[in-house]
C-alpha positions, 0 to 999 in steps of 0.5 A, spaced: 608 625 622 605 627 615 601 622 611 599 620 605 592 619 604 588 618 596 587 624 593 580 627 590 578 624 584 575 632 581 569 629 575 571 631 568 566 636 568 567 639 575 575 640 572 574 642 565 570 649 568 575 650 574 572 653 580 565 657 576 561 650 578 563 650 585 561 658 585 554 660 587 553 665 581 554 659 576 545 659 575 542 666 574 536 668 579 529 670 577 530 667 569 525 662 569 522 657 575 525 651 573 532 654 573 530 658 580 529 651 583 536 648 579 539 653 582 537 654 589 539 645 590 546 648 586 547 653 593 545 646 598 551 642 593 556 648 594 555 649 601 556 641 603 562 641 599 565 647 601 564 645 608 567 638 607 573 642 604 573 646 611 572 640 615 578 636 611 583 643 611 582 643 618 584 637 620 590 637 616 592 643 620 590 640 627 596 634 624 601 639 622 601 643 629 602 637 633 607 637 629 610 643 629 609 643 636 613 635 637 619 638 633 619 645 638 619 640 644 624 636 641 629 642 639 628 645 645 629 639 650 622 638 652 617 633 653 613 632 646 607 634 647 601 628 645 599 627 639 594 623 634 597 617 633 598 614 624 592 610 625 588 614 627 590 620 623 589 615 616 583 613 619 579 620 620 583 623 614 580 618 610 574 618 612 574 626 611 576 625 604 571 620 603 566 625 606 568 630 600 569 625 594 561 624 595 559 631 596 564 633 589 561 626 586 554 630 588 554 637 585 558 633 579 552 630 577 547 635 579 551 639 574 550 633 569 542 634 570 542 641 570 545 642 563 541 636 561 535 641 563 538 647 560 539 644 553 531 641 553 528 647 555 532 652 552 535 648 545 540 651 540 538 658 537 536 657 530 539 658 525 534 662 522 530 665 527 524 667 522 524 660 518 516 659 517 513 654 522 520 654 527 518 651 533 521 654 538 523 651 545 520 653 551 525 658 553 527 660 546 520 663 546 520 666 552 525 670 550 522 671 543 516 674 546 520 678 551 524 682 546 518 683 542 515 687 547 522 690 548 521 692 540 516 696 541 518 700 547 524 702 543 521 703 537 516 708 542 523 711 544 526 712 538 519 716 536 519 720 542 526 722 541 524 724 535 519 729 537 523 732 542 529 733 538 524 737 532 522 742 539 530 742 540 531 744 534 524 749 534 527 752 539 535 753 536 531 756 530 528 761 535 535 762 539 538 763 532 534 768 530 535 773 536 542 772 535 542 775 528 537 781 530 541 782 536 547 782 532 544 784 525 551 784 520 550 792 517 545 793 520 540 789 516 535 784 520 532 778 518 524 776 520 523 770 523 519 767 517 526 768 513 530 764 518 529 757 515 529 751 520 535 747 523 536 741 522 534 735 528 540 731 530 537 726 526 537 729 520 544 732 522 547 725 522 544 722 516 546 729 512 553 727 514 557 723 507 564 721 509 569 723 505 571 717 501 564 718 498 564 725 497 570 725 492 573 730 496 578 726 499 585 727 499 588 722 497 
């Protein structure tokens, strides 16, 4: 005794973005506080649709196993066992669909407030990010001054490695040396104050011409 009842209006943006806003990983965590509160209520609105969608799924299953069961019964000759009437199947459905049309309806529009909040604390990148007197949104700022730091560490990085590759290449120097005396070409050795330094790994690289600007490339 299947039966018909209004389908879920999805909003547009909910559709447009197939199942990523009914994910809970939609808003990032510990970013910004703002963003932290947005998505904790996310997580309420999701839950409240999942659980209307689970409420209405299970009783769709409990009306297609009378079913089921009324057709065993009648195949095999037996009483039919009871079963929930049409009436009152439409009613409850019903009201299971309504119940999960407003949660969607919700978690469409608390979308439509997040984004809202997203874009007037975030803004657009500018186009130039060192334009004199650009004013950056609140978030944009945030990040601006996080990759400053970030910046120096890097810079900070890319001199300590520096200083270990020149003791890198103090020590090859070393080894180089005692190889050449261990294997000394006719006999004839080098003083170490002759072998010249190897280069870093650094000064290797930037020693490197690709071959099209050599003019030895073969052609």
């Amino acid at each position: 005794m299947p039966i018909d009842v209004k389908p879920i209006e999805v909003p547009r943006i909910l559709d447009l973005n197939s199942m990523v806003l009914f994910e809970e990983g939609w808003l990032p965590e510990g970013l910004f506080p703002e963003l932290d509160e947005l998505r904790e209520e996310h997580h309420e609105l999701v839950a409240e649709v999942k659980n209307a969608g689970h409420l209405a799924g299970k009783l769709r299953q409990q009306y297609k196993e009378e079913d089921e069961a009324r057709q065993e019964a009648l195949v095999k000759f037996k009483d039919a066992p009871p079963m929930t009437g049409s009436a009152e199947r439409m009613d409850r459905l019903e009201e299971a669909r309504a119940f999960l049309q407003v949660r969607i309806d919700r978690l469409a529009a608390f979308v439509e407030k997040a984004v809202g909040v997203i874009k007037d604390k975030g803004g657009y990148p500018p186009e130039f990010a060192d334009e004199p007197g650009l004013k950056l949104p609140d978030w944009r700022q945030e990040f601006a001054s996080q990759l400053a730091e970030v910046d120096t560490e890097i810079e900070a990085a890319k001199e300590a490695l520096r200083v270990a590759e020149r003791k890198e290449a103090a020590i090859k120097s070393k080894e180089r040396w005692l190889n050449q005396t261990v294997r000394a070409k006719g006999g004839v050795y080098m003083a170490a104050s002759q072998s010249p330094p190897l280069m870093t790994r650094e000064e290797w690289d930037a020693d490197k011409v690709p071959a099209a600007l050599s003019g030895t490339e073969v052609g």
